[in-house]
N, C-alpha and C positions, 0 to 999 in steps of 0.2 A: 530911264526905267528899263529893266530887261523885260526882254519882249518872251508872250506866252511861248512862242516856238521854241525858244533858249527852253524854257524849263520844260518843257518836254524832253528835250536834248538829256538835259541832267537827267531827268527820273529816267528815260531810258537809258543813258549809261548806266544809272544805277542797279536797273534789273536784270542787264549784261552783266556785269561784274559781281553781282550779289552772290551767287550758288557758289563761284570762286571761290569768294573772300571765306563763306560759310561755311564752304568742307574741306578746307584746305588744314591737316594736322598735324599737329609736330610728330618727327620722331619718338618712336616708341608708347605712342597713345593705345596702342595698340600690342597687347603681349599677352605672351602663353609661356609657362616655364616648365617642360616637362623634365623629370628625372627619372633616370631611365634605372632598371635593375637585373640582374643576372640570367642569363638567357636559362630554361631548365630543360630546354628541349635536344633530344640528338640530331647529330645533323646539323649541315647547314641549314638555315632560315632566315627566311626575308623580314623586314622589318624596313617598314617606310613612312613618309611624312607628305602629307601633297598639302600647299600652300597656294589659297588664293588673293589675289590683292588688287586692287584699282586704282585709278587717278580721277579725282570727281565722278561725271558721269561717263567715262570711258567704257568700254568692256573688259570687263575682267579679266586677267590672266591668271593662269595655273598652275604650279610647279610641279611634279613631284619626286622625291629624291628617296632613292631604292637603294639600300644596304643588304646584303649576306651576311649573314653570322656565325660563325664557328658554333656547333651543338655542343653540348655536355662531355660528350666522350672524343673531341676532335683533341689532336697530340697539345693545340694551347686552343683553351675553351674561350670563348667569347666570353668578356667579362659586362658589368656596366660600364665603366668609362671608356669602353672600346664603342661599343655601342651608340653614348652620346657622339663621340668623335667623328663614326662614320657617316651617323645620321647629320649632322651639322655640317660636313664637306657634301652631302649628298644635294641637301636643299639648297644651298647655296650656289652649286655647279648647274642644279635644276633650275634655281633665277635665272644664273646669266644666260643659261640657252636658251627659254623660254621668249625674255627677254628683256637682252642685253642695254636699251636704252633707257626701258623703265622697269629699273630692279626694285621694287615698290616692299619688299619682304628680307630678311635677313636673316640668319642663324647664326648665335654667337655660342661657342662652350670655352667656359674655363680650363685651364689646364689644369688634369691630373682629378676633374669633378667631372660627375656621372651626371650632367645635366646638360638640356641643351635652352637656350630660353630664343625665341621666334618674335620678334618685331616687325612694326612698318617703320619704313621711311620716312622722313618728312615728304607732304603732301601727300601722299600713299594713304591707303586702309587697307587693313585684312577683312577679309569679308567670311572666309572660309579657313579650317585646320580641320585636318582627317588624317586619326594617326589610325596605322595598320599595322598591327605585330601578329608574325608566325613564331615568334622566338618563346611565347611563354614565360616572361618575365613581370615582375612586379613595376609597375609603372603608375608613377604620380604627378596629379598638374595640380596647376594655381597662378591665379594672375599677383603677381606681383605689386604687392600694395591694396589689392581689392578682393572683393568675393565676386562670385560668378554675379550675382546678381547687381550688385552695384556697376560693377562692368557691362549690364545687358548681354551678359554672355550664354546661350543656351546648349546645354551638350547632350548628347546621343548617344546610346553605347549598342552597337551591332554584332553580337555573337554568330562567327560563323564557321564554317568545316572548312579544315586546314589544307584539306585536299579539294577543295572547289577553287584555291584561287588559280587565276590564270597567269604566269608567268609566259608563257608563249601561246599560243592559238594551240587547242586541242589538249594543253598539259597534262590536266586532270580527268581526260579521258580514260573511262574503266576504272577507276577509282572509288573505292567506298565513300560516302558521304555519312558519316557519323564520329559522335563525340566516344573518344577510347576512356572513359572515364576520369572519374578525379571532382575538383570543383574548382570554382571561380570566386573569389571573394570583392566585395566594394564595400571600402571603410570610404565613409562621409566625415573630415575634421576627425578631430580624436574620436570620435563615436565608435561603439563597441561592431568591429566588422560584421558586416552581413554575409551569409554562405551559403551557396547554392553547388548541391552536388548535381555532377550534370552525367551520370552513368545510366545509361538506356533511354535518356532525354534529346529532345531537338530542340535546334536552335531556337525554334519559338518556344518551347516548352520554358526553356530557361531563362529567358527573354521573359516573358509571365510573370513568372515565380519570383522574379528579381523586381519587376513593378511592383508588385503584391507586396516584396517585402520590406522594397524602398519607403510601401505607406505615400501621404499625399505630395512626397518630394519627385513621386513619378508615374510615367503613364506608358503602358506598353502603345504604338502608335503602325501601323498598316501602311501610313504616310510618309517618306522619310523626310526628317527638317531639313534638308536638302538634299539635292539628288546624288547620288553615289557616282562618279565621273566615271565613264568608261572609255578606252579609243582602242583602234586596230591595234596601237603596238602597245600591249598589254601590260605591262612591269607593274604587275602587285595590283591592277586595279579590278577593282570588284562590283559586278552588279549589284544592284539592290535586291536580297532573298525575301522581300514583304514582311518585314518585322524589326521595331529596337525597341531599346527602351530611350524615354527623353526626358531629361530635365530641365527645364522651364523656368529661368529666372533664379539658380539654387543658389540661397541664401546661405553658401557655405566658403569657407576659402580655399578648401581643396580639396580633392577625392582621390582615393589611389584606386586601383583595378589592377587583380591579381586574376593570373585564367592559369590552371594548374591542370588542362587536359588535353594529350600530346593531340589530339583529335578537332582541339576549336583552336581558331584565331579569331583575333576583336577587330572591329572596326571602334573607333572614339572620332566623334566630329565634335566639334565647336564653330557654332554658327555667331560669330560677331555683327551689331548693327550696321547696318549698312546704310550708311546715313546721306549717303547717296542716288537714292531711288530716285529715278526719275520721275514718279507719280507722287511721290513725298514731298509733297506742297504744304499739308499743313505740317510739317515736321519745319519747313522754311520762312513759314507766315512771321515769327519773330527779326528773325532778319530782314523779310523784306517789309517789315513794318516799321521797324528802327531805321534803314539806311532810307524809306522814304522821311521820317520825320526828321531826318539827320537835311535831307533836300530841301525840304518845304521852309527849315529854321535855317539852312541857308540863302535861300530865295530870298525870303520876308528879310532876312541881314542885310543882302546885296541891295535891293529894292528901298531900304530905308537908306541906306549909304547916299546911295545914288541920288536920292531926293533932296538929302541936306546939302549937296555939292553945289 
């Protein structure tokens, strides 16, 4: 008869091995499809994507992949399929430096299409996507196959002045801080677009007025659903200015976001579940409930074998 010690043995292999077996996801469980659209701004303009991703309960890594874009009146104007292109070598160059051993995130664009669609790896999850356009184009997401909310997917839109971000230390020194007029539009699915003029308004003003108009699909929020990455070498990254708007589980399969004032740039996050917390026990209790009954109906197996022998 196996002895008690042995089955100790097993069930604690088994709660070793458990979180493994549990978070471990195929390729591309994980995706964001954005299409990009015609930059409308003069000037070059930044236009970037930062990608977070994990292995189990590891620490997260970060990417972010910074593009320029030719303005409006440049001798060849940034188009959208330039755009997807650069943005998709950008994130990707931004994996492997970050890091090269576990490239947990990917960027594919089709040839000759204005889109760029972001995955995990197998074993990988995304945990984070935060797009950032100074360019002023019309830009649309959706997960592939699902709505945000069958995806557990929560997104954030952070309107802010085009002259606050930092590209080097001190950039935006001496620069006005306000929106040069125009408007911003968010169409939800075919739904008839929402518009917000943003002429002698601030970013929170807009911010507001866009919760208000979203109705119960939104919440202007002081918090942000996750924190806004900042480091010393700055490229395109942005504090948090105390205000977005968030959408919480949206029941929709895409949304486009149009910002048409040479004066604002947007922040977009999407916060993916992270199904890896290390305090998300009872998110694990199904697993480690089955692979002990999976133990115990082994045991009682082994143990009656044993016996008829």
């Amino acid at each position: 008869m196996i002895k008690t010690k042995t089955l100790g043995l097993i069930l604690l292999s088994t709660f070793v091995i458990m979180p493994n077996v549990a978070s471990a996801l195929p390729a591309g469980q994980n995706q964001l499809l954005l299409q990009t659209g015609t930059p409308k701004r003069s000037g070059a303009t930044a236009f970037s994507c930062l990608v977070s991703w994990r292995k189990g309960e590891a620490n997260p890594h970060r990417a972010n992949g910074l593009a320029f874009i030719n303005g409006s009146d440049s001798e060849i104007p940034g188009t959208a399929i330039e755009v997807a292109r650069k943005i998709t070598k950008a994130i990707n160059a931004g994996v492997a430096i970050e890091s090269p051993h576990d490239r947990g995130a990917i960027a594919k664009n089709s040839k000759n299409k204005a889109e760029v669609l972001v995955s995990n790896k197998a074993d990988f999850d995304l945990t984070h996507i935060t797009v950032r356009d100074y360019t002023n184009q019309d830009l649309h997401f959706s997960i592939p196959g699902k709505s945000f909310n069958a995806a557990s997917i929560d997104i954030a839109i952070d309107f802010v002045y085009s002259a606050a971000v930092e590209y080097a230390a001190g950039f935006s020194t001496g620069i006005k801080h306000e929106a040069a007029g125009g408007l911003v539009k968010v169409t939800i699915d075919k739904n008839a677009p929402i518009e917000i003029k943003t002429d002698g308004k601030s970013t929170r003003q807009i911010e507001n007025e866009l919760a208000l108009a979203l109705g119960s699909n939104a919440q202007f929020s002081s918090t942000p659903i996750y924190p806004n990455y900042v480091e010393l070498r700055s490229k395109n990254f942005k504090p948090f200015d105390g205000g977005e708007v968030q959408l919480l589980t949206l029941n929709a399969k895409s949304i486009t976001i149009d910002v048409n004032d040479s004066g604002l740039g947007i922040l977009i996050k999407f916060d993916f579940p992270d199904i890896n917390k290390p305090t998300d026990i009872v998110g694990k209790m199904p697993y480690i409930i089955g692979f002990l009954i999976v133990g115990i109906l082994g045991f009682v197996f082994y143990s009656s074998k044993k016996k008829s022998e």
